[in-house]
N, C-alpha and C positions, 0 to 999 in steps of 0.2 A: 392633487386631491388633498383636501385636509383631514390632519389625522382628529379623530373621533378623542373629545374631551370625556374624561371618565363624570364629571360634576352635572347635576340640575343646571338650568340659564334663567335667569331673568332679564327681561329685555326695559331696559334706563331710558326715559323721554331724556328729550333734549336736553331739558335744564338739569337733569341729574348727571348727565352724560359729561357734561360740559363742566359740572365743580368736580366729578373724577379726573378730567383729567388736567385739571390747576391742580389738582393736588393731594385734592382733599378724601378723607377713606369712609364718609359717611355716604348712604344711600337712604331716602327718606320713603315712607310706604308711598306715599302717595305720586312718588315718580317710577314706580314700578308698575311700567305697563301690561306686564306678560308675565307668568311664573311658571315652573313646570310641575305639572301635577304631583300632588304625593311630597314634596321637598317638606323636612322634618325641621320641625327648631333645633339651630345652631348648626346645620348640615353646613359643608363649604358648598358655595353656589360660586357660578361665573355671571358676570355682570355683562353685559353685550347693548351695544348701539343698535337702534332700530332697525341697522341695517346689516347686523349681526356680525360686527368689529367689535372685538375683546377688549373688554376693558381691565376688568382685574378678577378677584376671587376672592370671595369673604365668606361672614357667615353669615347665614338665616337666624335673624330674631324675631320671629311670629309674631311675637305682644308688641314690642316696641316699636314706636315713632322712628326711631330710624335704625328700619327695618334689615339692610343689609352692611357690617363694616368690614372695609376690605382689609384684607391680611395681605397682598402682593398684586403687584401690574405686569410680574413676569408670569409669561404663560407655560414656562418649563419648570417653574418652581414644584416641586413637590413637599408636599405640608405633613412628613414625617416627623421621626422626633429627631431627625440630624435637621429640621428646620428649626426648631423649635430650640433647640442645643443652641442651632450659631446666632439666633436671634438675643439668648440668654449670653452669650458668650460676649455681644457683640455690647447690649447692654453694661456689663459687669468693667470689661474693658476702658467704656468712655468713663464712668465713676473714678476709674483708678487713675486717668488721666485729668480729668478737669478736678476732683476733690483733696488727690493726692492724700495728706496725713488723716484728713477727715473722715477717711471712707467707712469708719467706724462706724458711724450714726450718720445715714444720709439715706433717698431715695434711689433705689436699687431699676426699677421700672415706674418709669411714668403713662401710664396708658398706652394712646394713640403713639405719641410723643417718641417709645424705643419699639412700638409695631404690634403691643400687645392692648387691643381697643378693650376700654373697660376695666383693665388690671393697674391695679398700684400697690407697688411692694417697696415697703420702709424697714430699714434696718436702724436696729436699738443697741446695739454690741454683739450679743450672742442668738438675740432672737430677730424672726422675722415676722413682718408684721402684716398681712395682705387681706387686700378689698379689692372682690370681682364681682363685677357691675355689667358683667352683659352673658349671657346665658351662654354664646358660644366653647368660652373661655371657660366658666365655671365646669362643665361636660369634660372638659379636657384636664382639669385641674392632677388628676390622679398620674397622670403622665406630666405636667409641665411640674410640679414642686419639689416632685425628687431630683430633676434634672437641673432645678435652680442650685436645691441643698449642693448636687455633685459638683457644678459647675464651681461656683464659692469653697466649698471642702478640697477639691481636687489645687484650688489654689492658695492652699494652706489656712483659710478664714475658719476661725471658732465659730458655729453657729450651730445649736445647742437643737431649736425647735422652730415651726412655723405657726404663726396662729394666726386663724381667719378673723376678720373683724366687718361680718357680714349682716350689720347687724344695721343698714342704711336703706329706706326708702325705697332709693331709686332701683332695687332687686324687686321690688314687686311690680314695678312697669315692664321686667324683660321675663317675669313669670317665676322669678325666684322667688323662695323662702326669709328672711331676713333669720341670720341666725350667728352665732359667734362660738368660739373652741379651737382648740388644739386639732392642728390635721393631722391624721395619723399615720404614722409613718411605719412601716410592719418592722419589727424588729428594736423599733427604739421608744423609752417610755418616755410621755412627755412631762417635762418641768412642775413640780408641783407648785410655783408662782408663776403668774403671768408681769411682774413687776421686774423690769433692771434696771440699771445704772447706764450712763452713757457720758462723758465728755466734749460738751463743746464750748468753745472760744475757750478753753481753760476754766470752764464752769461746768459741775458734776448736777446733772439732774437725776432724780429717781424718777423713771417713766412706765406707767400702767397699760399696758399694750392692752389688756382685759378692757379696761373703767375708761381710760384716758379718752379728750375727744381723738375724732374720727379714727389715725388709726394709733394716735397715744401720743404722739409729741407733734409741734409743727416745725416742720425742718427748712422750709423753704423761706424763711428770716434770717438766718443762720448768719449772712457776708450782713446781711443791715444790722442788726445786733453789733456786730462790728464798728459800724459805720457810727454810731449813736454814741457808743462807748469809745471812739475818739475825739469824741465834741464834750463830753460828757464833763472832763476837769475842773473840779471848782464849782462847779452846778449844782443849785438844786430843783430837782430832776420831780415832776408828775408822771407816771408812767398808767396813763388807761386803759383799760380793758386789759392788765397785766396777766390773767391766764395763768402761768406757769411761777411767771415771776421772771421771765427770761430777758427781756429787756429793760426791767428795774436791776439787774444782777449784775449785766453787760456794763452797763451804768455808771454800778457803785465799782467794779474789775478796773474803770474806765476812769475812777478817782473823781468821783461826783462827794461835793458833802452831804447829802443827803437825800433818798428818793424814798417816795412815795406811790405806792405799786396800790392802784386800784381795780375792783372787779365786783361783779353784781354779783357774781356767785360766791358764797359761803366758802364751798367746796373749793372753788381754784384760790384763793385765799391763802385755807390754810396750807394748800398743796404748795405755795409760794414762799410759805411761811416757813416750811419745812425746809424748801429748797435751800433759802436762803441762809437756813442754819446750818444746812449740812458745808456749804461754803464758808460759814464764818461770816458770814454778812447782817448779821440778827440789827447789830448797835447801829446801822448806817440805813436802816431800812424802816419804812411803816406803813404799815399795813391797814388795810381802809375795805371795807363792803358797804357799796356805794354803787348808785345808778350815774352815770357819767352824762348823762343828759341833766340829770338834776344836781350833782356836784359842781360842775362848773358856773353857772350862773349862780348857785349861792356864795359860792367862791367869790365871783365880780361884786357880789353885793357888801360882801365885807371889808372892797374900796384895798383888798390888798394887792402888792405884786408879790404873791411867793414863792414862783419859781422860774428859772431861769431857761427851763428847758419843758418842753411838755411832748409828751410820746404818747399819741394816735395810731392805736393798731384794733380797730374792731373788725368783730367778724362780719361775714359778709352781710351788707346789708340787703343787696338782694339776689336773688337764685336766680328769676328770670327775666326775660325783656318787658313782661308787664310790670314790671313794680320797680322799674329803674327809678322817673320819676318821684317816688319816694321814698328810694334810697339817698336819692342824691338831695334831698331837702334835707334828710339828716346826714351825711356826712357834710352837706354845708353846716348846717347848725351846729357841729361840735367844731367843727375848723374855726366858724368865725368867732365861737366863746371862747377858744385855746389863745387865738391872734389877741383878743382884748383883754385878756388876762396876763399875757406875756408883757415886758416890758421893753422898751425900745435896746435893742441889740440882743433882744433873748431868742431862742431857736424853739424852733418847731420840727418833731418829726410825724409825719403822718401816712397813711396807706389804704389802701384797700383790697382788698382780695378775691372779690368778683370780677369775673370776667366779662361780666355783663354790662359793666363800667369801665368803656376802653379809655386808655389811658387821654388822648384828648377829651374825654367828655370829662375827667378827673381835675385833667390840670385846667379847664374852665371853669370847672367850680371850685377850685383854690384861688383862681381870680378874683372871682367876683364874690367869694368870704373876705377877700384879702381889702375888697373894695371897701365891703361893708361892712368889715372891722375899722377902716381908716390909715390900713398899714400901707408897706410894702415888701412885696415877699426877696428876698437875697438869693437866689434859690443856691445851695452847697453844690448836691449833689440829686439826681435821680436814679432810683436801680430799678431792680425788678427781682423778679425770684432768684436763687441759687442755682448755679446751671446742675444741678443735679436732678433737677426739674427742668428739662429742655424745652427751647421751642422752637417749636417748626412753623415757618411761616406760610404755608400751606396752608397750616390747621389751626385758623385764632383761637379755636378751643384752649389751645395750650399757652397762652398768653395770659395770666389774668392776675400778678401782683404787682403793683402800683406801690414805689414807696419813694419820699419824697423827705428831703433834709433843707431846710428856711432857717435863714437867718429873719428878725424882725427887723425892717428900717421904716 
């Protein structure tokens, strides 16, 4: 006799059935054949084959497209807070292992990715930085962030305050509010700045966990920044869509004679402008606001070669599988004006950061730039995100930075 599940059931057609159990922990409305009555948004439910074989247990997202993500495929699991501890435990762990000296300033939970669907928690020194993106998660929130704080404090980590940065779109598709502040923590007052400090590669940034995009710095370049600033010697360096100024900085650390950190926005400019002061980089640097579709081609027309290196990091060009197509007409178009503007033996770094652009359909259109530039590409090195941003190969969601290091022949 089987023992009686305490949870609601929905019952998975085939094709839903069949990507749970490759691997994957999404559930889409539209493969939910059967629901049990009354099931509340963000309830845990049990997923079941047509033929009512257990497949895992997530939660009910009402609003959302996809409708159920599972938290576990064991069917003894119980989703108390000693789950929720060793799932935070277990997270925290692999950081101290794969980031070692960095764990300073890194990603803490990547969503799916460490088991938590929806959740990403970035650490800035003493503060944390978190966006929860699927309704089940956010309900639970007053239970899982103390037991983040403890797990981190109980391992000696300074971390001051949490502040949510919920202040993205994609909350109003799972029926949340969009909204940002200090979580409140009973007993402790929060921070009267949302601004700190953090070091990485031996470069000091001041980081706006409040203002900053998404959730105030982007950490998952961290080893490419690296990578750029060992090619970097003797270079000089174009660095677009510069943002922060992090890989114009990397650069000049990296003993470049000179870089040139561009960006359309005003605001991340001077926020670069700053950085680079606070490092001592003011005299090796310059500072440009500037559309990088229209810089580069005025640049060719001026018939010069002025630099020896050119650093492509825009943001994503597109969010979903409709508008690939012309993303990748512009991420051609800056690659193949970077290629004709470089000189024969000059380097190229370039990337993208959707996911919706898998890495073959990336490196065919650095082909056929590279075509119709007239070059050819040397390729260094290929990476991909920081593994403090994991992937599971399960779940391509988790897959989605492309970065790439050219030599020009």
């Amino acid at each position: 006799m089987k023992t009686a599940r305490p949870f609601p059931q929905a019952v998975i057609s085939k094709k839903g059935s069949q990507r749970i159990r490759s691997g994957h922990p999404w559930v889409y409305a539209e493969e939910i054949l059967q629901c049990s009555d009354g099931t509340e948004n963000g309830e845990l439910i049990d997923a079941v084959t047509e033929g009512g074989r257990y497949l895992g247990t997530g939660m009910l997202s009402s609003r959302s497209k996809i409708r159920i993500r599972l938290l576990s495929r064991n069917a003894n699991d119980c989703f108390d807070e000693a789950f929720w501890r060793r799932r935070i435990e277990y997270a925290w762990q692999y950081r101290k292992t794969v980031m070692g000296e960095d764990i300073g300033c890194c990603r803490l939970i990547f969503g799916e990715a460490d088991g938590f669907p929806g959740l990403t928690v970035d650490r800035f020194s003493e503060l944390l930085s978190v966006q929860c993106l699927s309704y089940g998660l956010e309900i639970r929130k007053e239970m899982l962030y103390p037991i983040l704080l403890d797990v981190l404090r109980r391992d000696g980590q300074d971390i001051r305050a949490i502040y949510e940065r919920n202040d993205n779109p994609l909350r109003e598709r799972e029926g949340l509010k969009q909204e940002k502040g200090w979580f409140s923590i009973p007993g402790e007052k929060a921070p009267d700045s949302a601004v700190t400090s953090i070091v990485e590669n031996g470069i000091r940034y001041r980081v706006d966990v409040e203002n900053g995009q998404k959730t105030g710095f982007f950490l998952d370049q961290k080893y490419n920044r690296l990578a750029v600033s060992r090619i970097a010697k003797d270079k000089r360096v174009l660095d677009c869509f510069t943002h922060t100024g992090s890989f114009a900085m990397n650069a000049v650390k990296g003993g470049a004679i000179h870089v040139t950190a561009v960006d359309i926005s005003e605001n991340a400019i001077q926020l670069a402008r700053e950085n680079a002061a606070e490092n001592g980089m003011s005299d090796q640097m310059t500072f440009l606001t500037a559309d990088v579709f229209e810089l580069l081609p005025r640049l060719a027309e001026e018939g010069k070669e002025p630099y020896d290196l050119i650093i492509l990091d825009p943001p994503a060009f597109t969010k979903s599988r409709k508008t690939v197509s012309n993303a990748q007409r512009g991420y051609k178009e800056i690659n193949v004006r970077a290629m004709k503007l470089l000189p024969r033996g000059g380097y190229l770094a370039t990337a993208s950061c959707s996911h919706f652009m898998p890495a073959e359909q990336f490196e065919k259109m650095l082909m056929n730039a590279a075509q119709d530039a007239g070059v050819t590409l040397r390729q260094i090195e290929a990476r991909q995100q920081a593994a403090d941003h994991p992937i599971l190969r399960t779940i391509p969601e988790t897959e989605y930075l492309k970065f790439y290091l050219f030599q020009i022949v």
